[in-house]
C-alpha positions in Angstrom: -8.8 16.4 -12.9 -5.7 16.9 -10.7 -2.3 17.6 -12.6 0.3 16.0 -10.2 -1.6 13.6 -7.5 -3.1 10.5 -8.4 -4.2 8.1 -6.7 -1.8 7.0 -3.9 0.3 10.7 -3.7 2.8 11.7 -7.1 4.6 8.9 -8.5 6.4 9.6 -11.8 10.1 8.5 -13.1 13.1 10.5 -10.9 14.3 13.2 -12.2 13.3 14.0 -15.5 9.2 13.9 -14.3 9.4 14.0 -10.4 11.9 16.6 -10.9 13.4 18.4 -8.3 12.4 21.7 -8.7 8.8 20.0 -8.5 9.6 18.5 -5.1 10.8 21.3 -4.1 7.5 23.4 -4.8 5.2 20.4 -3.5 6.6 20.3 -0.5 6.7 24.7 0.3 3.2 24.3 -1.1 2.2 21.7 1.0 4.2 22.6 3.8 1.4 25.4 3.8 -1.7 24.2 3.0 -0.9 21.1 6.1 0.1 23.9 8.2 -1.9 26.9 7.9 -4.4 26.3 11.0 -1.1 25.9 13.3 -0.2 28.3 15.6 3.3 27.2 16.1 6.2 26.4 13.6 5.5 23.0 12.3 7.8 19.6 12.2 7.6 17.5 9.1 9.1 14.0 8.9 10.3 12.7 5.9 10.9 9.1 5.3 12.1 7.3 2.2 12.4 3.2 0.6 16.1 2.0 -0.9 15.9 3.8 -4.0 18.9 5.5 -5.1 16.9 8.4 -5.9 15.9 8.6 -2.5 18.3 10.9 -1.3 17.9 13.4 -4.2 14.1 13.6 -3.7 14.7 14.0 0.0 17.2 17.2 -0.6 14.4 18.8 -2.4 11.9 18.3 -0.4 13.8 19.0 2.9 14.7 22.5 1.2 11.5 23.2 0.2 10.1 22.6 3.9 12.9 24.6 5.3 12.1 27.7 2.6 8.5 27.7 3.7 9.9 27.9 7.8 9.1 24.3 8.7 11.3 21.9 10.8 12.1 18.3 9.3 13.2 15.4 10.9 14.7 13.0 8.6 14.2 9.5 9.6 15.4 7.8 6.2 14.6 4.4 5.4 11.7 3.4 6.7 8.7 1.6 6.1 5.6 3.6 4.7 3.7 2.4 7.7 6.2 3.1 10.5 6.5 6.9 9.1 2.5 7.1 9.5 3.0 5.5 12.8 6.1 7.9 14.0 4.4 10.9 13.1 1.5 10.3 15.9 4.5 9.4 17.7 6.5 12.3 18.1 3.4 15.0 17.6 4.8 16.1 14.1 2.1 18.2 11.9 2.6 15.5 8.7 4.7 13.5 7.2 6.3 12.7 3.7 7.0 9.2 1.9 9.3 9.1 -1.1 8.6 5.8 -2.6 6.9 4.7 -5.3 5.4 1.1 -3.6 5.4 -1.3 -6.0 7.0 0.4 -9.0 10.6 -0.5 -10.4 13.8 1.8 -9.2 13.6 4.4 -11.8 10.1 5.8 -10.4 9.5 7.3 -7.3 7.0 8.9 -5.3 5.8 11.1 -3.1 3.2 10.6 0.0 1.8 13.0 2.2 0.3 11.9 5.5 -1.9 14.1 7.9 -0.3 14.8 11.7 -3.0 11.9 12.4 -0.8 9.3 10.7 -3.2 9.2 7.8 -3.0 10.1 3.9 -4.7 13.3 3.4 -7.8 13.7 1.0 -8.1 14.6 -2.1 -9.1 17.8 -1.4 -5.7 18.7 0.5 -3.9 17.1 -2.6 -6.3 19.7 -5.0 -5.1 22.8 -3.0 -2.0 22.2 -2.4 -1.4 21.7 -6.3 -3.5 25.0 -6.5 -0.5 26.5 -4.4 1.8 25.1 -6.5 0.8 26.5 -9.5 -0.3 30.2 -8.2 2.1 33.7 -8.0 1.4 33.0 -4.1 4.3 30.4 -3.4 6.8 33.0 -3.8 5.3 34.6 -1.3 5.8 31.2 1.3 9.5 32.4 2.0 10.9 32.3 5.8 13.6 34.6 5.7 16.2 35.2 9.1 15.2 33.2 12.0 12.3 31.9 10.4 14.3 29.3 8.2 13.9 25.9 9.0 15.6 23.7 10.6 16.6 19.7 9.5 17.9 17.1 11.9 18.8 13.3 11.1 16.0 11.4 12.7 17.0 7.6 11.8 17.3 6.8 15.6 13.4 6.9 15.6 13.1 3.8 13.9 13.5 2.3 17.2 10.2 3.6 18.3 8.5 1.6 15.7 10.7 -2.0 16.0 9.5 -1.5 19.9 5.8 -1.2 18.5 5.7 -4.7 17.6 7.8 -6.0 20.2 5.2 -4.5 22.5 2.2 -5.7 20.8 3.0 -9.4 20.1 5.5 -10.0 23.2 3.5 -12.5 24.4 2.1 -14.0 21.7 4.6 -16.2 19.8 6.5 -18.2 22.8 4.2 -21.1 22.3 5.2 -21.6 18.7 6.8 -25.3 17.6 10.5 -25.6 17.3 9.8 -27.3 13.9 7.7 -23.6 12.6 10.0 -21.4 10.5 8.8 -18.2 8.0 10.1 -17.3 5.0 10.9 -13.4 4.1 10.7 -11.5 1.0 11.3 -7.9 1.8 11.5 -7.0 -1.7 15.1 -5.0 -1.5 12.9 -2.1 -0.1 11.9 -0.1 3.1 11.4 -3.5 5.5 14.7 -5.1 4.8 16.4 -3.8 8.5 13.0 -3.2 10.2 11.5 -6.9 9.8 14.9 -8.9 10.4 15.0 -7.0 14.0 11.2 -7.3 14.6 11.5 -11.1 14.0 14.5 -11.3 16.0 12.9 -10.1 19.1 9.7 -11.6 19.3 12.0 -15.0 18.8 9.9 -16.3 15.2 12.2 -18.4 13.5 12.5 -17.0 9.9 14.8 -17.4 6.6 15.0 -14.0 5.3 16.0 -12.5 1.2 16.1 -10.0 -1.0 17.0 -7.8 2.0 20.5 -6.5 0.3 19.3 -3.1 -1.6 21.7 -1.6 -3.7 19.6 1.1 -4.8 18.1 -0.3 -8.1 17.1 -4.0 -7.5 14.4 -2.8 -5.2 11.3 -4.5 -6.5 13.4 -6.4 -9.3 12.0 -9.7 -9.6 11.5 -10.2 -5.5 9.0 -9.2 -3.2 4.9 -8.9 -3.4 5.2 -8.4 -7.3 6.9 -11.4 -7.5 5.6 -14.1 -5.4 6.9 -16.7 -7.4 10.4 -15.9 -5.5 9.1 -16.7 -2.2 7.1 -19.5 -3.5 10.4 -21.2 -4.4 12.0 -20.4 -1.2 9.4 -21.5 0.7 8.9 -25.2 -1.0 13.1 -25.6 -1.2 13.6 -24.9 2.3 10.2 -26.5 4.0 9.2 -23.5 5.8 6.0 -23.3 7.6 4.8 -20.7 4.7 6.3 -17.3 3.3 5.4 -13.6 3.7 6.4 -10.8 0.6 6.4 -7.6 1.0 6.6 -4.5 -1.5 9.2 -1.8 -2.0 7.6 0.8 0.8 6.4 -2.5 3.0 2.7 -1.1 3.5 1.8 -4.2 1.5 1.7 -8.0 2.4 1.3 -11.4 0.6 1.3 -15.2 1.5 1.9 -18.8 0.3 1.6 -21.4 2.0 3.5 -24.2 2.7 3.0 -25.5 -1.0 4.3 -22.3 -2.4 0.5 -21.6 -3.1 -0.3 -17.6 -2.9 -2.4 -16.5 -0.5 -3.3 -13.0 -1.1 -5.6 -10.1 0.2 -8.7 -11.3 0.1 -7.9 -14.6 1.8 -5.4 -13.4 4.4 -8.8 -10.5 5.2 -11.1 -13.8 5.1 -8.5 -15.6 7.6 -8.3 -12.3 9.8 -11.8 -11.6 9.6 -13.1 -15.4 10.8 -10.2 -15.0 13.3 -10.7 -10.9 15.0 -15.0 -12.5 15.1 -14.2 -15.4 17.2 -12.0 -13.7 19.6 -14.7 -11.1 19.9 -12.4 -8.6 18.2 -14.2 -7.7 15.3 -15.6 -4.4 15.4 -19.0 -3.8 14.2 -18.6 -7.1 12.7 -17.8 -5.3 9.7 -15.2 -6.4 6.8 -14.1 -3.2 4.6 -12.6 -4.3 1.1 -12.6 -2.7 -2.4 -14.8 -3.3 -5.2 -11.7 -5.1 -6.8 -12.2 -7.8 -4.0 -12.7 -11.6 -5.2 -16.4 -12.7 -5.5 -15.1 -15.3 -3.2 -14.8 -12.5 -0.3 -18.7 -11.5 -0.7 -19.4 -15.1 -0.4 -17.3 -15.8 3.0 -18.8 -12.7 4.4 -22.4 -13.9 3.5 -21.5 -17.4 5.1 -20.3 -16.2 8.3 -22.8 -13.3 8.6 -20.0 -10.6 8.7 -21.3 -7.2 7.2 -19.3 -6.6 3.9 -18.4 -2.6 2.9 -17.3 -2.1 -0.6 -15.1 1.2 -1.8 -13.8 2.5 -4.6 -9.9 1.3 -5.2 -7.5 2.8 -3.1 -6.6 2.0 0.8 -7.0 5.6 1.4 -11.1 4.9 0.7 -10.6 1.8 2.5 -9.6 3.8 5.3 -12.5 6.6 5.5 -15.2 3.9 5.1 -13.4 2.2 8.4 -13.3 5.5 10.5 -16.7 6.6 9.3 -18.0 3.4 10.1 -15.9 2.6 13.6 -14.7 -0.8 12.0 -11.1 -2.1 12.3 -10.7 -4.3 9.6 -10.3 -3.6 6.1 -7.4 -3.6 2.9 -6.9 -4.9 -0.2 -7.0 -7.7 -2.4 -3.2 -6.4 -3.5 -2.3 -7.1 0.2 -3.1 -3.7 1.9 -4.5 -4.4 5.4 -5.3 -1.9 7.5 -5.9 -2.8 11.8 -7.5 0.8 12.5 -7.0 -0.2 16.4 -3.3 0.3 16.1 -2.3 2.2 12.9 -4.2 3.9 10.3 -2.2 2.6 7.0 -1.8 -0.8 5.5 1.5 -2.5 6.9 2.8 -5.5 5.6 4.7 -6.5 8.5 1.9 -6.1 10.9 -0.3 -8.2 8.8 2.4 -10.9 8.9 2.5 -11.3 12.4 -1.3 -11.2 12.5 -1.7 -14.3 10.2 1.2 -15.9 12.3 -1.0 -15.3 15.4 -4.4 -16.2 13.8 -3.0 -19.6 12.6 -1.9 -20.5 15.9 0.0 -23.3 14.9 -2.1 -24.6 12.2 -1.2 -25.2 8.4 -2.2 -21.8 6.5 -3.4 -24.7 3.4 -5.8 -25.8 5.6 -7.3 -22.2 7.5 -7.6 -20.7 3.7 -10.1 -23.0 2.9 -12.2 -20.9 5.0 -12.8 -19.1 1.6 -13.3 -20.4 -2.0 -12.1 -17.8 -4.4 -13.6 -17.3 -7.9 -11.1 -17.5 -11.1 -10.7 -14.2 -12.0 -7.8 -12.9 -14.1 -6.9 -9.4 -14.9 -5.0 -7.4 -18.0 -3.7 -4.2 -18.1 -4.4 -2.3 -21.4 -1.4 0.4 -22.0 -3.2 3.5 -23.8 -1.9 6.8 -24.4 -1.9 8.8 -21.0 -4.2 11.8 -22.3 -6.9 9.0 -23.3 -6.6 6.4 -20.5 -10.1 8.3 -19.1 -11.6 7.9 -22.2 -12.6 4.0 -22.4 -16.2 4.9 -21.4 -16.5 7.7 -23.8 -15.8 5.7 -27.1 -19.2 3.5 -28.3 -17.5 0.1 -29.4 -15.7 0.0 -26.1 -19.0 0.8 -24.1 -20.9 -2.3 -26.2 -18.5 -4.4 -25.3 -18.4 -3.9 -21.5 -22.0 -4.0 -21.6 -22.4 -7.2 -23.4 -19.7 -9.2 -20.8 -21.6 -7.0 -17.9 -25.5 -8.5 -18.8 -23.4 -12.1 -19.5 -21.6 -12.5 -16.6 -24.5 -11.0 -14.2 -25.3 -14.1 -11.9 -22.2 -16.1 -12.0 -19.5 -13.2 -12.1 -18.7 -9.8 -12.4 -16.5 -7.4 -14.8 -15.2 -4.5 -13.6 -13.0 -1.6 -15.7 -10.8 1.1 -14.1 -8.1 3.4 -14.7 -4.8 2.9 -12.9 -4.3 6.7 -10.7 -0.4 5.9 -11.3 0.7 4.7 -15.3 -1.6 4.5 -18.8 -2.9 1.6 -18.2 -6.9 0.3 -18.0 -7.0 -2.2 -15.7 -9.5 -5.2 -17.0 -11.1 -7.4 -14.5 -13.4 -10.6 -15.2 -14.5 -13.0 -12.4 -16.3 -16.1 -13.6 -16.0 -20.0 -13.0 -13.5 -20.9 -16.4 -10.2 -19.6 -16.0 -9.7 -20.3 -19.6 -12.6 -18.5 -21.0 -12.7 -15.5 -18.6 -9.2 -14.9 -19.7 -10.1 -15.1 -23.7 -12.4 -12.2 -22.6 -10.8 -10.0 -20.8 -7.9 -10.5 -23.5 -10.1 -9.0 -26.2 -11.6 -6.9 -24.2 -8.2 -5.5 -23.3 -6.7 -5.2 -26.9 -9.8 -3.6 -27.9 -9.2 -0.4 -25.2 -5.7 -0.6 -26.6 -6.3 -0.7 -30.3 -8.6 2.6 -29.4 -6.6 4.9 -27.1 -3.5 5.0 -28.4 
């Protein structure tokens, strides 16, 4: 079991857990371990969401590259995606992310991501904690000329506005006077990048939560709260809303009824949309096993092969290059377009969906897809158990009993979260009411055990 990584990077509370003397040694370890087949002195960005510990984070971990003898270029606050995409860009060795997605301001993160734009593998993440932890990092230490070098980097951001204006120049000068979009960028990384994007390809838009202050990042806006654009969509009568999440590698919906529209039916819309234009490659739809029921179903009905992972884009992602598909995300809003970057971004999905619809009412092209109730509860256990649901006897009954009931019209699925204590429970059925009685006991069970 790794000690620091989990399952998107290290994402623990700032300061007192993500400390910065453990920066500082994650980032001279894996300064190393990302850069020990180079033959020249390597350049590592480092980009960052609105959090007010950004800056502290970012200190450590620029002097921890410059200890080891690498370069940084700090481009600040950026989205997660247009850090992946900069660092293919401008030929660096790897990039950092300090963010912590989704998560409230107290947390944050960190994110490695290969000189190919892509997080690295698990086992990167396994030796470079091995480094961490060994008499050998002492050892890392550029001393005279060898000492790094940092530089401010913001003006990059450019590079990744013109990305989009590029790719969608052409493609939104048709749209009706009367269509307008509605913005969540959740007080995070997208708040500049997405106003300018919009502004440029000339899509009408209403735009909030884009005034971070350095705590209300995440705080009640944004892809965990969908229920704020929902509302802004319905008071204003906008053609439908977009949220995104603190790091803006994540995208949601609604519609024009305030309805949300998540993963699973914005990859349904996509998916129906890339195989008619001829775009879909290997006619092949790459989702994880937390994916509606509904999704299996669409892909049945419209003969699209349907890949299943483990959770966690980063799987997502190596079942898409293995495969040579160009489709793929999450139900939680992750969508990854392999054909023009290799990491879920939020605001790329959004203009996709605005192109797909072409015009029509997003109420009307979800229908596309039927999506099965499902409802899911997260059961807080003590973090040196949350492992053990599988272990303990009682618990194993009673996932096997709701497994065998809900076998044909169903499923139940139980996972750990990589990130907090928590045992994520999952039932899909056909009664909303009754699948949530289930996974409710089911959940205070796990609790009742591991803690």
């Amino acid at each position: 079991m790794r000690k620091y990584f989990g399952t998107d990077g290290i994402r623990r509370i700032a300061n007192t857990e993500l400390t910065p003397d453990l920066v500082f040694r994650v980032a001279k370890a894996g300064a190393y371990v990302l850069a020990k087949h180079s033959t020249h002195t390597p350049t590592i960005l480092i980009g960052r969401d609105t959090r007010i510990s950004g800056t502290l984070i970012e200190s450590a971990m620029t002097s921890g590259f410059l200890s080891y003898g690498a370069n940084v270029k700090n481009i600040g606050v950026i989205p997660t995606p247009g850090a992946a995409y900069l660092t293919r860009e401008l030929n660096a060795d790897a990039c950092v992310v300090i963010s912590a997605s989704h998560n409230t301001f107290e947390f944050n993160g960190v994110k490695y991501f290969s000189n190919k734009g892509t997080k690295i593998p698990d086992s990167i993440e396994e030796e470079i904690e091995e480094i961490m932890d060994s008499d050998k990092l002492s050892s890392l230490t550029a001393v005279g000329k060898n000492i790094g070098v940092a530089e401010n980097g913001e003006i990059y951001t450019e590079k990744y506005i013109e990305f989009f204006v590029d790719l969608f120049k052409d493609d939104f000068k048709n749209l009706s006077k009367d269509f307008c979009i509605g913005i969540d960028t959740a007080n995070g990384a997208t708040y500049k990048v997405a106003e300018e994007v919009y502004k440029r390809l000339g899509i009408n838009f209403k735009i909030i939560n884009n005034n971070p202050d350095g705590i209300n990042i995440n705080e009640n806006c944004g892809s965990t709260h969908i229920e704020k654009i929902s509302k802004f969509v319905k008071e204003n009568k906008l053609s439908f809303g977009v949220a995104y999440d603190g790091d803006g590698d994540r995208c949601l919906a609604v519609d024009e009824n305030g309805d949300t529209v998540d993963g699973d039916i914005v990859m349904a819309i996509l998916a129906n949309y890339f195989q008619k234009e001829g775009k879909l490659k290997n006619n092949t739809l790459v989702a994880t096993v937390m994916s509606n029921l509904g999704l299996n179903k669409f892909t049945q009905s419209q003969d699209i092969d349907f890949k299943q992972t483990k959770v966690g884009d980063r799987y997502v992602l190596e079942e898409m290059q293995k495969g040579g598909y160009n489709l793929g995300g999450e139900q939680s809003g992750h969508i990854i377009f392999l054909d023009y970057n290799p990491t879920g971004d939020g605001i790329l999905t959004s203009l996709m969906l605005i192109k797909a619809l072409n015009g029509q009412k997003l109420s009307e092209v979800k229908k596309v897809i039927k999506i099965y109730p499902q409802v899911l509860i997260n059961a807080k256990v003590a973090n040196d158990k949350k492992f053990d649901y599988d272990k303990d006897e009682e618990i194993k009954n009673e996932i096997e009993k709701l497994e065998e009931e809900f076998l044909e019209n169903g499923r139940v699925l139980i996972r750990t979260s990589g990130t907090e204590p928590i045992v994520r429970v999952m039932i899909e059925g056909e009664n909303q009411e009754y699948i949530t009685q289930k996974a409710k006991a089911l959940s205070d069970l796990i609790e009742k055990k591991l803690n």
